[in-house]
C-alpha positions in Angstrom: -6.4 -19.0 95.4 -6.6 -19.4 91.8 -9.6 -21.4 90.0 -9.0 -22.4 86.6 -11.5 -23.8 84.0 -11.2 -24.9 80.4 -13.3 -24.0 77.5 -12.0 -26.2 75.3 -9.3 -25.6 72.3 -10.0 -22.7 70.8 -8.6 -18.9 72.0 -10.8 -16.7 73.9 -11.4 -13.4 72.4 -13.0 -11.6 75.8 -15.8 -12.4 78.3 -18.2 -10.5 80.7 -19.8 -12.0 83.6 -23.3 -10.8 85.0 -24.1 -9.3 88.1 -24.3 -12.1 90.4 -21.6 -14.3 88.6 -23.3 -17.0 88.1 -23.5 -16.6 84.2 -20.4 -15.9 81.8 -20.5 -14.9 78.6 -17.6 -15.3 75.7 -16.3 -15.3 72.3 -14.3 -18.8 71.1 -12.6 -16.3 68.4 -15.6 -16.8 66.3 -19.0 -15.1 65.4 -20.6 -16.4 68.6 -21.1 -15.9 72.0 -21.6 -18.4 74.3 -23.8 -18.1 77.3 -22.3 -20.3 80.3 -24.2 -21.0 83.3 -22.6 -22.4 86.7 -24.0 -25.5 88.3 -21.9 -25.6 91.7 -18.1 -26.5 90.0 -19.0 -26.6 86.7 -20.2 -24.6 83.8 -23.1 -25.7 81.2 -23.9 -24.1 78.1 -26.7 -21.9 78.2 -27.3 -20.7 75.2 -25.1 -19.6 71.9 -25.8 -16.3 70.5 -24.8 -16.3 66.0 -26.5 -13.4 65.0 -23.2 -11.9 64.0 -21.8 -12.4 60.7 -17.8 -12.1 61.4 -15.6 -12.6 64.5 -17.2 -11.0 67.8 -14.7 -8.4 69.0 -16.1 -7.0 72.4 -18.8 -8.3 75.0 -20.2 -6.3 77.6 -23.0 -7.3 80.2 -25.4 -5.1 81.7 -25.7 -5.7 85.4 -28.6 -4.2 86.0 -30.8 -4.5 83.8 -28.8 -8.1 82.6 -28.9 -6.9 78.7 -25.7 -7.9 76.6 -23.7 -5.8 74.3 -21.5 -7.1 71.7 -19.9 -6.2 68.5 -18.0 -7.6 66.0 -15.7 -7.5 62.8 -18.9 -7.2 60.5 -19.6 -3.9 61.7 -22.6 -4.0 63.5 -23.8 -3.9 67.4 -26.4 -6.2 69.0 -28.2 -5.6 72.0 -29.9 -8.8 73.7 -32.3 -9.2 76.1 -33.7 -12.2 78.2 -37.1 -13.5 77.5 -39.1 -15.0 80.0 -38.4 -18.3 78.7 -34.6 -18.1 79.0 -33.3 -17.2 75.5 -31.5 -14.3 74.1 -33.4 -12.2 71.6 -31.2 -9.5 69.2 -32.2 -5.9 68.7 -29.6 -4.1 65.4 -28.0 -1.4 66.3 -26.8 0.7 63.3 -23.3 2.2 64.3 -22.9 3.7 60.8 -19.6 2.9 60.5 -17.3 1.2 57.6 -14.7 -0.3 59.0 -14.7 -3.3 62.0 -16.0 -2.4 65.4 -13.4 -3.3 67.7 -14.5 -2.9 71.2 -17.7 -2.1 73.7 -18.5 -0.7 76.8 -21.8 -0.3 78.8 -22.0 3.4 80.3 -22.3 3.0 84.7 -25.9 3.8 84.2 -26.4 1.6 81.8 -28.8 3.9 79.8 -26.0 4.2 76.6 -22.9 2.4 75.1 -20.0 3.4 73.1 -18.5 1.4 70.6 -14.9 2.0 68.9 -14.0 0.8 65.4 -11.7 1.1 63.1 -13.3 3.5 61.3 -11.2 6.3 63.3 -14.4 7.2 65.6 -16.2 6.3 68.4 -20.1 5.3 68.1 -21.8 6.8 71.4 -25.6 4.3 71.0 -28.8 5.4 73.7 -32.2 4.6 72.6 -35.0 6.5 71.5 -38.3 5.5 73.0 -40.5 7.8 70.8 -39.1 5.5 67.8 -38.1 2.5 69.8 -34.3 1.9 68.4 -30.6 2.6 69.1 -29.2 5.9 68.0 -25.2 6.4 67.3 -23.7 9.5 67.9 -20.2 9.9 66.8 -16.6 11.3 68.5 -14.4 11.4 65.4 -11.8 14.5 65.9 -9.1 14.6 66.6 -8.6 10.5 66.1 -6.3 9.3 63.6 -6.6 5.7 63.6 -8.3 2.7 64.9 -9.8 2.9 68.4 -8.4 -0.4 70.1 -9.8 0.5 73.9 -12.4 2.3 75.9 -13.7 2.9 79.5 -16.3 4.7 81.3 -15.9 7.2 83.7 -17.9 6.8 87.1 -19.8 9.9 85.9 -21.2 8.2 83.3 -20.4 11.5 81.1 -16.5 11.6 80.3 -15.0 7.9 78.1 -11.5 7.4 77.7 -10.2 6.3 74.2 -6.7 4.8 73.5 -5.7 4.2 70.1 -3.1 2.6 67.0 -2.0 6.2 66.4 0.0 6.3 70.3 -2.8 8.4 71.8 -5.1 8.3 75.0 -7.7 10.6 74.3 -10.4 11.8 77.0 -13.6 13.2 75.5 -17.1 14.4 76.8 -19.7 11.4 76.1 -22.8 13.5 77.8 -26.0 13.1 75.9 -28.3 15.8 76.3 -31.3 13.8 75.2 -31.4 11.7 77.7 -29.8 12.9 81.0 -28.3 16.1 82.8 -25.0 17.3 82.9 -23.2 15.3 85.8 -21.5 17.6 88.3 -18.0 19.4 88.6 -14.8 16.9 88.7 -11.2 16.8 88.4 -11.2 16.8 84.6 -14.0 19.1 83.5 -16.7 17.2 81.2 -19.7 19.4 81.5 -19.5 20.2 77.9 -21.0 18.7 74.8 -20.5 15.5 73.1 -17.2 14.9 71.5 -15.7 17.6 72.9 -11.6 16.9 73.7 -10.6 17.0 77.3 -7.1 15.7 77.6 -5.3 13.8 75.1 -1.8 11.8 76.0 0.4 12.0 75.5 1.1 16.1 74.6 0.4 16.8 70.8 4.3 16.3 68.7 4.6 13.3 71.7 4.3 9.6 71.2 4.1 6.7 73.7 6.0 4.3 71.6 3.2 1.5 71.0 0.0 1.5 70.1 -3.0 1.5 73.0 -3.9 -1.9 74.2 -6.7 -1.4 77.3 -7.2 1.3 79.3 -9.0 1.8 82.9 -10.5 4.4 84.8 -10.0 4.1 88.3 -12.9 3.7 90.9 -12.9 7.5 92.2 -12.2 8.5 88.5 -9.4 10.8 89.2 -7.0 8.6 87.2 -6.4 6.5 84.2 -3.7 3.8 83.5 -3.0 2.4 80.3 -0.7 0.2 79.0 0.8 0.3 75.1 2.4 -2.2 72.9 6.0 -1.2 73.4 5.8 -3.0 77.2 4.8 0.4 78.6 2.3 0.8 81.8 1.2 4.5 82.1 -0.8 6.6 84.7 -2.4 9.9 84.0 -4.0 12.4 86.4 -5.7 15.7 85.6 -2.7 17.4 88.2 0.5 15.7 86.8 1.9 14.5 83.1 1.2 10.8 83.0 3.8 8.1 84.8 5.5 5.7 82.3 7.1 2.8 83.9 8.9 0.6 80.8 8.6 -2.8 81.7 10.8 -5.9 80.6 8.3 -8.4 79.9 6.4 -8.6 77.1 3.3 -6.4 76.0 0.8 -6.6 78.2 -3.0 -6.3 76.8 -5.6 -5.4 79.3 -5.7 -3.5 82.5 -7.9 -2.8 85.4 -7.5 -1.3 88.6 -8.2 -3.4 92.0 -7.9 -0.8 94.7 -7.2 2.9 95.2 -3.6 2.6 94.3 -3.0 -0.7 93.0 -4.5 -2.2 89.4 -3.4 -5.2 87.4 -2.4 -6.1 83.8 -1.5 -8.9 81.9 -0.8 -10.2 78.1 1.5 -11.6 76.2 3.5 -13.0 79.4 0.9 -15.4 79.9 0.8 -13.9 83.9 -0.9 -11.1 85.8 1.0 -8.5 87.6 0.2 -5.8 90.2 1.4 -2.5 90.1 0.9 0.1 92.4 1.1 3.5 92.2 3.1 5.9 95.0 1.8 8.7 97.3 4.4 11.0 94.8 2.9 9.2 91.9 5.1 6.8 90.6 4.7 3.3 89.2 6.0 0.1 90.9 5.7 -3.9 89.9 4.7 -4.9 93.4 4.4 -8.9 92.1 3.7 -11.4 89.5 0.9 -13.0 90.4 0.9 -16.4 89.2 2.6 -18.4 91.4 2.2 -21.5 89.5 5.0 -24.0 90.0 6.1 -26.2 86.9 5.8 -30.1 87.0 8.5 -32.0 88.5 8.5 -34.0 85.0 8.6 -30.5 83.3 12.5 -30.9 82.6 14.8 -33.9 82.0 18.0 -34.5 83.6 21.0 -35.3 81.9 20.8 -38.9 83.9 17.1 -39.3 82.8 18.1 -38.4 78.7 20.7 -41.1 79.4 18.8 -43.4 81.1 16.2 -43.4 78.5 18.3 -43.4 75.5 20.1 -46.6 76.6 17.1 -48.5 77.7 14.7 -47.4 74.4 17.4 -45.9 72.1 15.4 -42.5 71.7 15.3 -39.7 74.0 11.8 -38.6 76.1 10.3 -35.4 74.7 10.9 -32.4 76.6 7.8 -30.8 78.2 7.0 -27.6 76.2 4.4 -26.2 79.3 5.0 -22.9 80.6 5.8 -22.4 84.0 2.5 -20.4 84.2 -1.3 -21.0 84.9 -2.4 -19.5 81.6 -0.5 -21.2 78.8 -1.1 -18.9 76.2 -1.6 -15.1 75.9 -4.2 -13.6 78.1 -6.5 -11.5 76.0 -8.9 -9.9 78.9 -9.3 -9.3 82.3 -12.6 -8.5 84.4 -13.6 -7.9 88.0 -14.9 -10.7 89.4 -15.8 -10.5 92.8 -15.9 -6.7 94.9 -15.4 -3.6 92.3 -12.3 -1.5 91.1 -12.2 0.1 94.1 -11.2 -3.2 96.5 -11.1 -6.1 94.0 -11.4 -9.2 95.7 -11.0 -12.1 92.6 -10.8 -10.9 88.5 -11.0 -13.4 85.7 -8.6 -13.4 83.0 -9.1 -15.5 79.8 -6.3 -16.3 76.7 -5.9 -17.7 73.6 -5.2 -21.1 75.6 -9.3 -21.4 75.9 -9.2 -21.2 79.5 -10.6 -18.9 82.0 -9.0 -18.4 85.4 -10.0 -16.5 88.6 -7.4 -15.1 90.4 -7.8 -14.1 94.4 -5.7 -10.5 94.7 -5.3 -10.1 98.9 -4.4 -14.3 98.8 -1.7 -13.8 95.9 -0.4 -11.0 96.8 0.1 -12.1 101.1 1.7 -15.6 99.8 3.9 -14.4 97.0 5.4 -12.0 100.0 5.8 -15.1 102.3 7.4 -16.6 99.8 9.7 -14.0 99.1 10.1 -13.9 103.2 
């Protein structure tokens, strides 16, 4: 029910997987990516992508047409392609931007990509074929400080934005250049580029914590968020958004796994799924990570005796968490299935591994157990 691998020492920044999975891509906190590929249970390294100068900040991978998006503190974008002989080649995209880029996200279509920074705008990149390079387009009003998350509508026209100033902003991403005005939905989004369609909370309002992830659902009708002040939020385009304040610690990525259900996770080292209710309120349905600590995790009193009579020094405790993940987890991405019935999601932390969690499995024995 849960698969874990380790990548070594150093903290994962995020990861993408490709379309059939058998290929993972990731940041070891460092200007690289490193291309993993699986050879039945274990994972040899592919290739390692430097072209960056500073820490790589976001990774996205192009299903299908299996092109890779990153972006990093030094301010620049790469798009890289597969040659026919297996290796990555770089093509520069100029975001014009001068402050870090902080996070990417391939469009459902694939044909654009919008990169946030903190440069207090978002860089909206499609390329040109009569001069054969990425274009930027930039969504700066009405943001007032670094954009920390993004995510794609399903009509490949509206992006949602959250943000270090407490805001979740919703803005038209439609390109005219290169593709038709999708049609109506529940939040509007046939207008131009940039334009403001919702913003959360209400102008003179604040969340309480700055934006960590946020996450369209599958039908596109809502978006959940979660902040840095332990909050998980849902919006809909018919109701203010749903703030449930939770007593764990800040979580730092999101995503939803069914119609009504989505996970998140961060600095509690565990995922937990939440589900939202037919009147459109938010629940913790479980934690996830039903890990069980060693037996030799804690020392009896006897045991600190024993060993302090027999060796005149007492054992060291066990500092291990009582959790899979033994650090933070800084991302999370579907696996296997899609957002609208999610059947495993990777998570990876800053304890260098990368786990696969199975939702229906989890979810069936946690409730046993509870039974």
């Amino acid at each position: 029910m849960v698969e874990t691998h380790s990548f070594g020492v150093n903290p994962i920044t995020c990861h993408a997987w490709n379309h059939d999975r058998s290929r993972l891509a990731f940041s070891p906190n460092n200007n690289e990516v490193h291309v993993y590929r699986r050879v039945e249970l274990e994972w040899r390294l592919e290739d390692v992508l430097n072209q960056h100068d500073l820490r790589v900040t976001g990774i996205d991978w192009a299903t299908r047409t299996n092109r890779l998006v990153t972006c990093a503190v030094d301010r620049n974008a790469y798009v890289w392609t597969q040659g026919d002989d297996g290796r990555w080649r770089p093509t520069l995209v100029l975001l014009r931007i001068n402050r870090a880029a902080t996070c990417v996200r391939w469009s459902p279509l694939e044909n654009k990509f919008a990169v946030g920074s903190g440069a207090r705008l978002i860089s909206i990149c499609y390329f040109e074929s009569e001069n054969d390079w990425w274009v930027s387009k930039h969504i700066k009003k009405p943001i007032r400080s670094t954009v920390t998350a993004l995510d794609w509508h399903p009509n490949n026209a509206i992006i949602v934005a959250g943000s270090a100033d407490f805001k979740v902003r919703l803005f038209s991403a439609l390109i005219k250049d290169i593709e038709k005005a999708p049609e109506a939905n529940a939040w509007g989004g046939r207008s131009s580029l940039g334009a403001l369609i919702a913003e959360f909370p209400a102008p003179g309002n604040s969340l309480g914590g700055w934006v960590h992830a946020v996450s369209f659902s599958a039908d596109g009708n809502r978006v959940a968020w979660v902040s840095h002040d332990s909050s998980i939020f849902v919006a809909d385009p018919k109701r203010p958004p749903t703030r449930l304040k939770t007593q764990f610690l800040p979580y730092r990525a999101i995503t939803w796994v069914a119609p009504d259900k989505m996970v998140a996770a961060g600095h509690d080292c565990s995922p937990y799924l939440y589900k939202v209710t037919p009147d459109g309120q938010l629940v913790m349905v479980c934690k996830l990570d039903v890990y069980k600590k060693r037996e030799a995790g804690g020392l009896s009193a006897m045991r600190k005796f024993q060993s302090l009579d027999r060796n005149a020094r007492i054992e060291p405790a066990d500092t291990s968490l009582d959790s899979v993940h033994q650090n933070a987890i800084t991302s999370i991405c579907i696996h296997k299935g899609t957002k609208e019935a999610c059947v495993t999601f990777s998570t990876t932390g800053l304890d260098g591994q990368l786990v696969m969690w199975d939702v229906n499995n989890l979810e069936s024995a946690i409730q046993n157990l509870r039974l």
